[in-house]
N, C-alpha and C positions, 0 to 999 in steps of 0.2 A: 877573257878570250875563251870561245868557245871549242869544245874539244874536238869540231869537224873544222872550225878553225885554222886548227895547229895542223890539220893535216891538208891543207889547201896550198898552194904553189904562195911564197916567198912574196910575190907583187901584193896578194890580198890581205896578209897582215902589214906592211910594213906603209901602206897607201892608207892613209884615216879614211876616204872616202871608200875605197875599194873594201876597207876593214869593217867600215859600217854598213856595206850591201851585203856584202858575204855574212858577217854574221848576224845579221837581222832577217836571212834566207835561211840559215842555219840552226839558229837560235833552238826550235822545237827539237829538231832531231836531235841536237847534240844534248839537250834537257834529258831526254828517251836514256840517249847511250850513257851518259854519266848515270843516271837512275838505275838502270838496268846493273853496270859495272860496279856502283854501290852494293847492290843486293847481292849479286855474283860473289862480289870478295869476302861476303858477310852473313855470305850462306849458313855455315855452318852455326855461329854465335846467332842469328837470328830466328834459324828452323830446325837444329838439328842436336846442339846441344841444352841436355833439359835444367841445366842451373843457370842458362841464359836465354833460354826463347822464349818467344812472343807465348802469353797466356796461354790465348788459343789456338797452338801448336801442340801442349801437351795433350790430350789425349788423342790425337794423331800421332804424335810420339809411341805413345803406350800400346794403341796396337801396332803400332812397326817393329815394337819392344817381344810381341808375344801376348802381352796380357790377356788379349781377348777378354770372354766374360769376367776375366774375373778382378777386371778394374772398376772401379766406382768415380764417376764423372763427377760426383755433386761433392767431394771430399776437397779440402783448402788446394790452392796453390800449391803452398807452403809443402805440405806431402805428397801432392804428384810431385814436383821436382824434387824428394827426396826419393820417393820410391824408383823414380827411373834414374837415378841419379846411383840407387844402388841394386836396380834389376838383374844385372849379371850374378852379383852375391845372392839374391833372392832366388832366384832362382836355380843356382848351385846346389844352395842349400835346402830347395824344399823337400820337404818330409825329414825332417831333421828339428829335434825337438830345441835345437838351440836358435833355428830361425823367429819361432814364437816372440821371446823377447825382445827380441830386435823390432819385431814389426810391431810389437806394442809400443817400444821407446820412439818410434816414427810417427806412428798415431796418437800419442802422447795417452795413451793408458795408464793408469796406474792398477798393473796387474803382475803379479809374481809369479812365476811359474818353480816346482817344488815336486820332487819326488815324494809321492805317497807313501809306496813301501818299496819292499827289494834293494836288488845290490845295484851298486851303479860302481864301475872300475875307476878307482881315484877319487871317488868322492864319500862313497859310505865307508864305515869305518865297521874292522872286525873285533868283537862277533854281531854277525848280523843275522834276520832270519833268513834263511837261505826257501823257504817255500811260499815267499809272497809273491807279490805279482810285480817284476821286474819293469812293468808296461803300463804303471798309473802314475798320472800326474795332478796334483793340486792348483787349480789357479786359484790363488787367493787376488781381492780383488774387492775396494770399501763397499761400504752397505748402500752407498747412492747407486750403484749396479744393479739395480733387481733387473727380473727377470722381466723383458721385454722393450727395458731402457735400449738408446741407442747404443750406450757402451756395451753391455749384452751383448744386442744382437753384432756387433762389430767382431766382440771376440769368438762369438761362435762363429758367424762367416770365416776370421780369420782362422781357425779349428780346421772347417769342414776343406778349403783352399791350401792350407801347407800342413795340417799337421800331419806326422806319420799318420798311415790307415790303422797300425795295430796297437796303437795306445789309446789308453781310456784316460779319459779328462772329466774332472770334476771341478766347478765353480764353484768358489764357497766366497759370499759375501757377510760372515756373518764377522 
């Protein structure tokens, strides 16, 4: 029974003959409105949440997200729906040298990030030199990285897009 059917006057469902004109008249429209009221209830899981929508949803996602330039359309599934999945943190945290690792474990890098020199509260242990540069960081990072590789240029992108402005980063693949 069709769902313009059920809302027609008591004679036209309950008469087989009356039941087969009305919904053989009906048929398309009520097709439309179930279609339509599928999509409707399934809004959100089909276009709006990014660990359940349609493919080609996410990067429409991502700039409704904010990303603008500085999402990468050609990058898996698999990490657009993570990265919008956690674009609130991401973006809390940018410029924040603890965001770095995160976003390499999403892109599946194998890159460490590592204080150079200086102090860091809770983490260096005294005595330490107290006149180094409190603001350098090592990414270590295998030797298959040289310098122009895609993982390279990934991590620089990802550098020049969250890291703090006043920290110096050095790549060391050796």
């Amino acid at each position: 029974m069709s769902t313009v059917t059920n809302e027609l006057p008591q004679t036209y469902q309950e008469d087989l003959e009356q039941f087969e004109i009305s919904d053989a008249l009906t048929r398309g429209v009520s097709d439309r409105i179930d279609f339509w009221t599928e999509l409707l209830e399934n809004l959100e899981t089909y276009y709006l949440d990014p660990e359940t929508c349609k493919v080609e949803w996410l990067d429409t996602l991502a700039r409704w997200a904010g990303w603008g330039e500085s999402w990468d359309s050609s990058v898996s599934e698999l990490i657009k729906r993570k990265l919008l999945k956690n674009t609130s943190y991401i973006w809390r945290n940018r410029g924040n040298r603890d965001i770095l690792p995160f976003l390499f474990s999403i892109y599946g890098l194998n890159a460490t990030l590592k204080p150079q020199t200086g102090i860091i509260l809770g983490v260096s242990t005294i005595p330490a030199y107290f006149a180094s540069d409190p603001f350098s960081y090592l990414i270590k990072v295998p030797p298959s990285y040289t310098v122009g590789s895609p993982e390279y240029l990934l991590i620089l992108r990802l550098l020049k897009q969250f890291a703090p402005c006043w920290v110096y980063f050095i790549i060391d693949n050796s």
